[in-house]
N, C-alpha and C positions, 0 to 999 in steps of 0.2 A: 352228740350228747355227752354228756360229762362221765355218766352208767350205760351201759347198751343193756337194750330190752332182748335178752336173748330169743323171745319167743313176743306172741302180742298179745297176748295177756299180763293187765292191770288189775290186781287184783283189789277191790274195795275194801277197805279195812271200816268199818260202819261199824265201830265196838265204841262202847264210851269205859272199856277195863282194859287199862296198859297193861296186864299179866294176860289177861287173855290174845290180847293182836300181838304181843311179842311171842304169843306160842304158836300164835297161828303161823305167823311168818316165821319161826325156826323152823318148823313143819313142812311147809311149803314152801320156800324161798328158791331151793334148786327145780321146782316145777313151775314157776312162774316167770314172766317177766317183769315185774314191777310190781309195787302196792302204790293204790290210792289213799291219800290221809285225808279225811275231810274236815268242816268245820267240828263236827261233835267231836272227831279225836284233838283239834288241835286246840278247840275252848276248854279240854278238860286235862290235857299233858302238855299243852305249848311248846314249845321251840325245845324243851328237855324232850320232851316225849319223841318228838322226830328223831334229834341225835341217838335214841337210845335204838330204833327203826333203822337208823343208818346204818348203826354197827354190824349188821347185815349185811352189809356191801349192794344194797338192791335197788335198786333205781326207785325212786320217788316222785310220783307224782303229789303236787300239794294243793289239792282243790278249796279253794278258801273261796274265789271266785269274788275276788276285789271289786267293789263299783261303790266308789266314793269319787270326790275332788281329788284335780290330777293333784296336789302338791300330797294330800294325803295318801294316795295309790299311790305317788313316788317314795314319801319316807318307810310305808309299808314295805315296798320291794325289793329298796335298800339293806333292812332291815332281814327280810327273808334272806338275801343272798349272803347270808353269813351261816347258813344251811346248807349241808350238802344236799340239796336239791334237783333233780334231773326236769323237771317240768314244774311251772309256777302257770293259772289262771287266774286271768281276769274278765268282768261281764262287757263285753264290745260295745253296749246299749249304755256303757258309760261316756259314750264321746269321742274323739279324736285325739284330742289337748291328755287326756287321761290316760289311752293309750299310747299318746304316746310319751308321756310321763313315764309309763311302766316298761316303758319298753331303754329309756336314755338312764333308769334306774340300775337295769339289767349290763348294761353297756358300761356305765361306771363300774362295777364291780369287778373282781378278779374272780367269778367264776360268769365268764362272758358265752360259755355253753350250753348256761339252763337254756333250755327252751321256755318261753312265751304263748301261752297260747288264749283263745279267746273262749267265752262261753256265747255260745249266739243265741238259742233259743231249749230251753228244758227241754228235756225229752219227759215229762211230764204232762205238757201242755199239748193240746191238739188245736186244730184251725180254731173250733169254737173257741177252746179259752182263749186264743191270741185276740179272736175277735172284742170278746167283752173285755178285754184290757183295753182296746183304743184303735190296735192296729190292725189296718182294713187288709192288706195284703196275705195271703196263704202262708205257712209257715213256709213252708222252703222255698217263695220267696222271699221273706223275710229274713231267713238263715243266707240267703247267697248277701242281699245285701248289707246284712253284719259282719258276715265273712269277707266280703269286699274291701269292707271299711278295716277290719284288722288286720289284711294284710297292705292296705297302702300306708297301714300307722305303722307297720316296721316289724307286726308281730309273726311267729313260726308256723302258727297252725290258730286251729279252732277245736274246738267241743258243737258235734253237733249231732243227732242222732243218724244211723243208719238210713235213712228215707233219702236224705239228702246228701250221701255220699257221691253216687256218680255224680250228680248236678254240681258240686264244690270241685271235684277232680278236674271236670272238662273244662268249668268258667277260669280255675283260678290256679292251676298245673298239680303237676306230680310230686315238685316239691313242697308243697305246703300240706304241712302236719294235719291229721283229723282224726281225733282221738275220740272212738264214738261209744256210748254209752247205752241202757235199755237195752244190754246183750242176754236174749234169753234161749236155752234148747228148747226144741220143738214142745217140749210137756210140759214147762216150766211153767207157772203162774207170771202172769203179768207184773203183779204188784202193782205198784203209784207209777207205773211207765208206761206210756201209751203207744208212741212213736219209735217202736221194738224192729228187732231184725236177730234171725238167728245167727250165729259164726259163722259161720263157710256162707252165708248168702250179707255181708257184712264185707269179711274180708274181699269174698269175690268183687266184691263192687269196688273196693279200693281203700278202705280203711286202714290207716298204718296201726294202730292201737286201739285194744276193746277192754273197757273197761265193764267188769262182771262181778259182782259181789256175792247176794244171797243164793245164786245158783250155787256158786262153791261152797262159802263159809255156813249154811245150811244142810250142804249135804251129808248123808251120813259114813260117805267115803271121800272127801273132800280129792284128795289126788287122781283117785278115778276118774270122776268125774272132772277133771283138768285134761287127762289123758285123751278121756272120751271127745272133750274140746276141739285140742290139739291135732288129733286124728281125724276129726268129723272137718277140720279145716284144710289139713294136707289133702285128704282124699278128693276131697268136691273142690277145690278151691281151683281155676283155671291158670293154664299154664303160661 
């Protein structure tokens, strides 16, 4: 990668105030591994607001999570890669042709070490919601065969919730990225995520990168509580 994640912690930045996530990440930047920009940060500070996020020197993940027409996911990703960007997503349930659009977008460019990775299934949704959408299959299986199809379209990794990490590690190897999300501590409120896994039983399973937002940016000791992370994943995590 272009930034190395010192640590696997992605930190969520879910603020729609650029003075606010610029403080947070001056705050926290030497205790994290990376921030997440999502769409509400980047609908309301665009491609300025990241640059301003960069100057941090922090690794970026840019979750926009693209699923248009491949020629339009292509001009998109072109157009990102003129960011210093560590990780770009796009939704795999956009097709092949689109993937791999985003993927020969990435390949053109001169910064040919973002990473790529796919979004397979929200960690929002449980069995039922997949089912009243349409599709009959369990989510993780649904998640291996998204993930399948993103990695024969060229891409580095997936988004997919903890549940289905071992099941991605074994079908589809060690090399391929899974950057997993719904990271909550044992007392943590759930929120809007269903498909949850704490850190250390997350990492244990094989997760390269956990993306955590309102656990931190909530707390009323924000670094402690990274600490308390950090340590809850050295100690249990298998050797």
């Amino acid at each position: 990668m272009n930034k190395i994640f010192k640590n696997p912690i992605i930190l969520a930045l879910d603020v729609n105030s650029l003075t606010k996530a610029l403080s947070i990440v001056s705050d926290l930047k030497d205790h994290i591994g990376g921030v997440k920009l999502g769409m509400e940060f980047f609908n309301s500070f665009g491609p300025d607001g990241v640059r301003k996020v960069s100057k941090f020197d922090i690794p970026i993940f840019l979750d926009l999570k693209l699923h248009d027409i491949p020629v339009t996911v292509y001009k998109t990703v072109k157009t990102l890669m003129d960011l210093d960007i560590t990780i770009i997503n796009v939704h795999s349930s956009g097709g092949k042709d689109m993937l791999e659009a985003a993927v020969k977008a990435r390949n053109e460019s001169d910064n040919k070490s973002t990473k790529l990775i796919a979004v397979t299934v929200l960690t929002s949704l449980d069995d039922k919601d997949i089912k009243e959408i349409g599709y009959k299959e369990k989510s993780e299986d649904l998640v291996l065969r998204l993930a399948s199809l993103a990695k024969e379209s060229g891409l580095d990794g997936i988004v997919c919730s903890a549940r289905e990490i071992s099941l991605i590690k074994r079908k589809l190897g060690e090399d391929f990225i899974l950057v997993v999300p719904g990271i909550r501590l044992d007392e943590d409120n759930k929120n809007d995520q269903k498909r949850i896994m704490s850190p250390k039983n997350a990492i244990d399973e094989g997760a390269d990168l956990l993306v955590i937002g309102r656990p931190i940016t909530e707390s009323n000791d924000p670094i402690n509580t990274i600490n308390k992370i950090l340590k809850n994943i050295k100690n249990d995590t298998k050797n």
